[in-house]
C-alpha positions in Angstrom: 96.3 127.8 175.2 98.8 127.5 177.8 102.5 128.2 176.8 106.1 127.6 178.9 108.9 130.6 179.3 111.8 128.4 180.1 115.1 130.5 180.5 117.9 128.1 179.1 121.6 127.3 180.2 121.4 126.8 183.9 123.0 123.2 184.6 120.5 120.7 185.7 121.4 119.2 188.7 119.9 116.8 191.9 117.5 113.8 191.9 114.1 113.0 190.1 112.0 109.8 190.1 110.2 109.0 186.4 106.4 108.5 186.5 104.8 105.5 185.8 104.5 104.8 182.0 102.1 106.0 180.0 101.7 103.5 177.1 101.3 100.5 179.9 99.0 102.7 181.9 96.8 103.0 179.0 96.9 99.1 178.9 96.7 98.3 182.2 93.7 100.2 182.6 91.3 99.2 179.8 91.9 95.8 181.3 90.1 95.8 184.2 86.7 95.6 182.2 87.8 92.0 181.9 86.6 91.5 185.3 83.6 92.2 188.2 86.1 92.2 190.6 88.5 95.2 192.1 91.8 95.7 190.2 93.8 98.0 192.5 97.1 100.0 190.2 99.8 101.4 191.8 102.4 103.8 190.0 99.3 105.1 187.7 100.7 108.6 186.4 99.1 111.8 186.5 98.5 112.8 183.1 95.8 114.3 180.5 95.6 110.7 178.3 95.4 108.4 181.7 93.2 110.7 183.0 90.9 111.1 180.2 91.2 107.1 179.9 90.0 107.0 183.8 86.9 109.6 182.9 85.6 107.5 179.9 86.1 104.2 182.1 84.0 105.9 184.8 81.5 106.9 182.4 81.2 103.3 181.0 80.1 102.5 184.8 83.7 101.4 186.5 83.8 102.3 190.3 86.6 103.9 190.8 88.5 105.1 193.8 91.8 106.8 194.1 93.9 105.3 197.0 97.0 107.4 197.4 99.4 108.8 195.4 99.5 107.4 192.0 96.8 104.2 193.5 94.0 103.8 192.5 91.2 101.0 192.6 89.2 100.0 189.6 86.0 97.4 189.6 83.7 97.1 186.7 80.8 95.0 187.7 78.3 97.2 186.8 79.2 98.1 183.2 76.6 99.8 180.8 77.7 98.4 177.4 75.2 100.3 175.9 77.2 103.8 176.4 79.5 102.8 173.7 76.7 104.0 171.2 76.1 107.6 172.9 77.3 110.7 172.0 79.1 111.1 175.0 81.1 107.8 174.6 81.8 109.1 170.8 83.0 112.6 172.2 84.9 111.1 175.0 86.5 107.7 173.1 87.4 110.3 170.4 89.7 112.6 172.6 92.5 110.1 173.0 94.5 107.4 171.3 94.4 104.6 174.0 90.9 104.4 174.1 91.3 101.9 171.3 92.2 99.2 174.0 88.9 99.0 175.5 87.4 97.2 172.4 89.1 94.1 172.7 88.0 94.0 176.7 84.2 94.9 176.0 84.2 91.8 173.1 85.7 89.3 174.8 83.6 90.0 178.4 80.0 91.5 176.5 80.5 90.7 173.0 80.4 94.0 171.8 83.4 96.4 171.6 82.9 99.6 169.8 85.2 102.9 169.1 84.9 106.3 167.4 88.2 106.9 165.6 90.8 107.5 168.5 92.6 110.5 168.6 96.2 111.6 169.6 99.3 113.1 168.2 99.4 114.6 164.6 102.4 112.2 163.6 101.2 110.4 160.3 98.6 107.8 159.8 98.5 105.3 162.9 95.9 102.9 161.3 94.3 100.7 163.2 94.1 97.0 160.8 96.0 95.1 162.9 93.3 95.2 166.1 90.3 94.5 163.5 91.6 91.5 161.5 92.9 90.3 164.8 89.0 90.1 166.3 87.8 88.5 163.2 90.5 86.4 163.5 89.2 85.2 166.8 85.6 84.9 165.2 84.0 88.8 165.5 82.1 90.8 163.0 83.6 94.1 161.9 81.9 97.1 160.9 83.0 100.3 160.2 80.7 103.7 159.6 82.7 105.8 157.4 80.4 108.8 158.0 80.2 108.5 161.8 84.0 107.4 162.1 82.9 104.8 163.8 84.0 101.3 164.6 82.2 98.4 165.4 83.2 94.3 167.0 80.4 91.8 167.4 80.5 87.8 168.2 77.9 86.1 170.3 81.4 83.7 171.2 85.2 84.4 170.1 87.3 80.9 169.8 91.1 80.4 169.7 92.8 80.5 166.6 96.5 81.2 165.3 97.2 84.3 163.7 100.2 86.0 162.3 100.3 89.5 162.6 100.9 92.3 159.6 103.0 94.0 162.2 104.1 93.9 165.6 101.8 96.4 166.8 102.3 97.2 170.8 98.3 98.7 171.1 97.0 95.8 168.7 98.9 92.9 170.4 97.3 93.9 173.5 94.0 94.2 172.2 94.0 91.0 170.7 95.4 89.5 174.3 92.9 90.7 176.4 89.7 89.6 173.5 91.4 86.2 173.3 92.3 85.4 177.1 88.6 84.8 177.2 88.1 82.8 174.0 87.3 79.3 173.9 90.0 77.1 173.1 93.8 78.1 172.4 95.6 81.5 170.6 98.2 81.8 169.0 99.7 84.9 168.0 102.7 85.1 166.0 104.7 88.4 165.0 103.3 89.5 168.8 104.9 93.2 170.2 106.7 91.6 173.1 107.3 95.1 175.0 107.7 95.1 178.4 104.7 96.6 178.8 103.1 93.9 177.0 105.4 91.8 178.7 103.6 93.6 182.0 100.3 92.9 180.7 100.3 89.3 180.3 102.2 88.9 184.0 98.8 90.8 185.3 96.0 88.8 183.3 97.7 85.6 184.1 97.2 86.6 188.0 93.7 87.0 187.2 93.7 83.6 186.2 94.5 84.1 182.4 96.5 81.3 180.9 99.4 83.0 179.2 102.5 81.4 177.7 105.5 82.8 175.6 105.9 86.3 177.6 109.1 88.3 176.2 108.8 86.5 172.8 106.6 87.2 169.4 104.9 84.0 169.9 102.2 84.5 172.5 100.2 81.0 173.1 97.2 81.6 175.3 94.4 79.1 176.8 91.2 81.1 176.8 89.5 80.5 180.7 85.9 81.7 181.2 86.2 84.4 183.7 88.9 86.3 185.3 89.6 87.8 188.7 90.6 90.8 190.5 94.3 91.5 191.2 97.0 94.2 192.4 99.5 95.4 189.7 102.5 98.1 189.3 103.2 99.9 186.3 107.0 100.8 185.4 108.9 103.3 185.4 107.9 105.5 181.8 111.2 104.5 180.0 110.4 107.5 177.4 110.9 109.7 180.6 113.9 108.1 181.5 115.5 108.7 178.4 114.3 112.4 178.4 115.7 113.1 181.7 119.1 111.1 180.1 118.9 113.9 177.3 118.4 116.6 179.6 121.6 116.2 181.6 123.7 116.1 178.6 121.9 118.9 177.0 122.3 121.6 180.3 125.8 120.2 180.5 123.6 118.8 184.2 124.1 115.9 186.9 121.3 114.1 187.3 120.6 110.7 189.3 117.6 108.9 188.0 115.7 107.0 190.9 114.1 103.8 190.5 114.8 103.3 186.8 113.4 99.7 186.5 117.0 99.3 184.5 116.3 95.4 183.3 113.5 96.6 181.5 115.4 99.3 179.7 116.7 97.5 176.8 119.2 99.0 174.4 117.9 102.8 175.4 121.2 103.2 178.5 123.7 102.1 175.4 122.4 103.7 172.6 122.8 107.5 174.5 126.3 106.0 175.3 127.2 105.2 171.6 126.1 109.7 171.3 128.9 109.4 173.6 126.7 110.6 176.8 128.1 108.9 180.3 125.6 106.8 181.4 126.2 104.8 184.8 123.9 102.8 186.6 124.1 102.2 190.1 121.5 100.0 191.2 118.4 100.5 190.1 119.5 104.2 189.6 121.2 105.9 186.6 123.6 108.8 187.0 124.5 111.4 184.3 127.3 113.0 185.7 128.1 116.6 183.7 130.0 116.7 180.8 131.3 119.4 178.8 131.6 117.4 175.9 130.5 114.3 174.1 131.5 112.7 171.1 129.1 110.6 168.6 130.4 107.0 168.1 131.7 105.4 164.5 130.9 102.2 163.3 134.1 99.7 163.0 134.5 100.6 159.1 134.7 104.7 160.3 130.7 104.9 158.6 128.7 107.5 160.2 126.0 106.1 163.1 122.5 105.9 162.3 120.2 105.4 165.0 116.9 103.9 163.9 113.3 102.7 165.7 112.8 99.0 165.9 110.5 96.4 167.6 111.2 95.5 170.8 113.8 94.6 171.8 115.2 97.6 169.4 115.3 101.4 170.0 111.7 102.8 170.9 110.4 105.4 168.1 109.2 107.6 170.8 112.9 108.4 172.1 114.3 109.0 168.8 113.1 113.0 169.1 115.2 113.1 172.1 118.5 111.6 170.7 117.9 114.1 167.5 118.0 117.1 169.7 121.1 115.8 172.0 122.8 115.1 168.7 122.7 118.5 167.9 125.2 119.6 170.1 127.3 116.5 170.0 131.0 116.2 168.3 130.0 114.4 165.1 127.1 113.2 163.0 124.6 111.0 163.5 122.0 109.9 161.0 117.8 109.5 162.7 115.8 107.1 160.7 112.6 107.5 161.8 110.7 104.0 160.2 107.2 104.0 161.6 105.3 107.6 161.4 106.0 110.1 158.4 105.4 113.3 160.2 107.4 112.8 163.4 110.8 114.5 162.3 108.7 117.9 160.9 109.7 119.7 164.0 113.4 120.2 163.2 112.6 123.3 161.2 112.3 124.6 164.8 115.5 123.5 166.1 117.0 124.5 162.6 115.3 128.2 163.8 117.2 127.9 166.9 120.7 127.5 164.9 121.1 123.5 165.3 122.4 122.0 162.0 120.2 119.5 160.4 119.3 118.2 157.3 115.7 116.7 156.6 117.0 114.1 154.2 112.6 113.1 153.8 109.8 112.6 156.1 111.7 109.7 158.0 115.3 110.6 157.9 117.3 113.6 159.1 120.7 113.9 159.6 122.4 115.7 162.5 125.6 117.1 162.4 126.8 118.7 165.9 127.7 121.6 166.7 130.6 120.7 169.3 129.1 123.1 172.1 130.8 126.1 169.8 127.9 127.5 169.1 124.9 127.7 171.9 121.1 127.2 170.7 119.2 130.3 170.6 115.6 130.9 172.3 112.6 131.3 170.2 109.6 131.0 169.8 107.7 127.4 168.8 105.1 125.3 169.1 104.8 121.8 170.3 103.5 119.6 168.0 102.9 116.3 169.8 104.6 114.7 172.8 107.9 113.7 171.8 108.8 116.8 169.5 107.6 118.8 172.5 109.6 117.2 175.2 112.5 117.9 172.6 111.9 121.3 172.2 112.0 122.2 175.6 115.3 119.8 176.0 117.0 122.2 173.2 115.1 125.2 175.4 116.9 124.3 178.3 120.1 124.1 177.1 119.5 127.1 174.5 120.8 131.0 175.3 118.2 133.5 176.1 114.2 132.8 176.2 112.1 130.7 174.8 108.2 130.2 174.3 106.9 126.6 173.8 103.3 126.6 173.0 100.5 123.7 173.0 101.9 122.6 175.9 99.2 120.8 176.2 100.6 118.1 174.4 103.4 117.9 176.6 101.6 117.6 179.4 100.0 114.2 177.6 102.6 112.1 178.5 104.6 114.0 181.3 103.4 114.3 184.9 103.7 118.2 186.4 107.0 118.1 184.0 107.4 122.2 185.1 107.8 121.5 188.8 109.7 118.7 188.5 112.1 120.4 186.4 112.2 123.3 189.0 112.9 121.2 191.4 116.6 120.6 189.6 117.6 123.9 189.0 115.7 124.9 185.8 113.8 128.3 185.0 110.9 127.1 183.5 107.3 129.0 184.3 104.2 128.0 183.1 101.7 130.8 181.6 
């Protein structure tokens, strides 16, 4: 198990471009089984679930070829379908939580799409309803092994059809987009995630010659087409980096400048760390944190306390709310985290409450925060990280904490953030990897 030593409250300070984002890179990439022809991906970042993701797609028979730095080039004309029902598609589909995405590609191409139960973070139940009804929606048979774990989709055709969805699932709106861009006759999905890496997902099928309509809303309409073509694509900038490094600069007391933030696509994430009263300029297509000694939590209008709470898009992204927890904690004022979706995400403040941050766990989805006013320093220690987000929080509060501290698992860190050690060394920070 590999573990970080990071040596907090050095001041962060120079330049650092984000990575491509994961959760559309995980997207991105199941979709070019929709087509025999090359897909090339630029801004593709280097991390265990997109590379695991690449692996299983090679091992499904996609040619693939890395280009350059962060390029790659994808063709799948030579799929072998019949993979999905090996042991080594089970081991490999198992090891990661995106892999979901490739079922709706395989059905609506081969007419068969099958999964073992994805893995991922231990966060709560992440069920996995809304992809299933969607493809019997669109005509598919549905099976599901409860002894193997395994799921099955099968239609000999999948036609258009409207749906409303139980919830506006980001994973389960794209799986039902790319199964139905290849139906016969029209979709339409209402209660659609309308992401921007949805958003990105529907801009590249439609250049392959998908007929998409309703991009940035919940009401997707789409005219299935029988075959789709090869295309060139960029990913974003990872908006859950963004905010981190945004959290990081406030937390050392830093200056950071953000490169090539893809701002428009930011939604409300720039003004919600400015309502924890955290400067946050943009310049560009840049953001700057200058340093701060201080910052202040907002009020609403009536003098109530703020509560920050995860929303569809356009609202607040559940996987920055860690972060905003742990740069609350040394914030003037109180702030209230409602964490709506997963009921295990907030169990890693016992380890900020070791490190002397003041929190209450109110339940499993609510914790409030009341700051410490920089009068009192966190305190190294010894922890754990416990998926992604918590981890990327942990090692915010290390870097700002007195003393040492030991992050474990890091592992899951290194999920969803590209060579995050160097990078960080690269602005000042003693971090060392063991």
């Amino acid at each position: 198990m590999n573990r970080f030593e990071i040596t907090g409250g050095v001041r962060l300070k120079g330049e650092i471009i984000p990575q491509g984002a994961k959760n559309e890179a995980l997207q991105i990439l199941c979709a070019v089984l929709l087509t025999p022809e090359k897909v090339i991906i630029h801004n593709v970042p280097d991390i265990v679930d997109v590379n695991k993701l690449i692996e299983l797609l090679m091992a499904l028979g996609v040619k693939t070829e890395k280009l350059g730095n962060g390029s790659w080039s994808f063709q799948a004309d030579e799929i072998d379908v019949d993979f999905q029902i090996s042991e080594e598609f089970k081991k490999k589909g198992s090891a990661l939580r995106g892999s979901v995405m490739i079922v709706g590609p395989m059905l609506a191409r081969f007419g068969r799409g099958y999964i073992p139960k994805p893995g991922g973070d231990k966060i709560g139940r992440r069920r996995l309803d809304t992809h299933f009804i969607g493809f019997q929606n669109l005509g598919a048979s549905f099976d599901f092994d409860g002894e193997e774990n395994f799921y099955k989709v099968e239609a000999k055709s999948l036609r258009g059809t409207y749906m409303l969805l139980d919830e506006a699932s980001v994973t389960g709106t794209a799986n039902i987009i790319m199964a139905a861009v290849m139906a016969k006759g029209v979709t339409t999905i209402f209660n659609a995630a309308c992401e921007p890496y949805i958003q990105q997902l529907c801009g590249m099928l439609n250049r392959m010659g998908a007929c998409i309509s309703g991009v940035g809303s919940n009401l997707l309409t789409i005219e299935g087409v029988d075959e789709l073509g090869g295309t060139e694509h960029r990913i974003l900038p990872d908006m859950i980096e963004i905010g981190s490094f945004i959290g990081m600069a406030a937390m050392t007391r830093g200056e950071i400048r953000i490169k090539d933030t893809g701002y428009d696509h930011l939604g409300v994430i720039p003004d919600t760390f400015r309502k924890l009263g955290i400067e946050v300029i943009r310049d560009g297509d840049d953001i700057f944190v200058p340093s701060q000694e201080k910052y202040s939590i907002t009020k609403y209008i009536d003098g109530s306390i703020l509560t920050v709470a995860d929303a569809p898009w356009p609202g607040f992204t559940p996987d920055l709310l860690s972060i905003v927890l742990v740069v609350a904690t040394q914030a003037e004022g109180s702030v209230l985290i409602h964490q709506k979706m997963f009921e295990s995400r907030l169990f890693f403040v016992d380890r900020l409450i070791d490190m002397g941050a003041q929190i209450i766990l109110c339940d499993p989805h609510r914790a409030t925060i009341i700051g410490l006013n920089r009068e009192y320093n966190l305190r190294g220690v010894k922890m754990v990280s416990p998926d992604i987000r918590a981890g990327v929080s942990l090692l915010i509060a290390a870097l700002s904490a007195d003393g040492t501290s030991i992050i474990e698992n890091i592992e899951q860190i290194d999920r969803g953030y590209q060579h995050i050690d160097t990078r960080l060394q690269a602005l000042g920070a003693k971090i060392k990897r063991f």
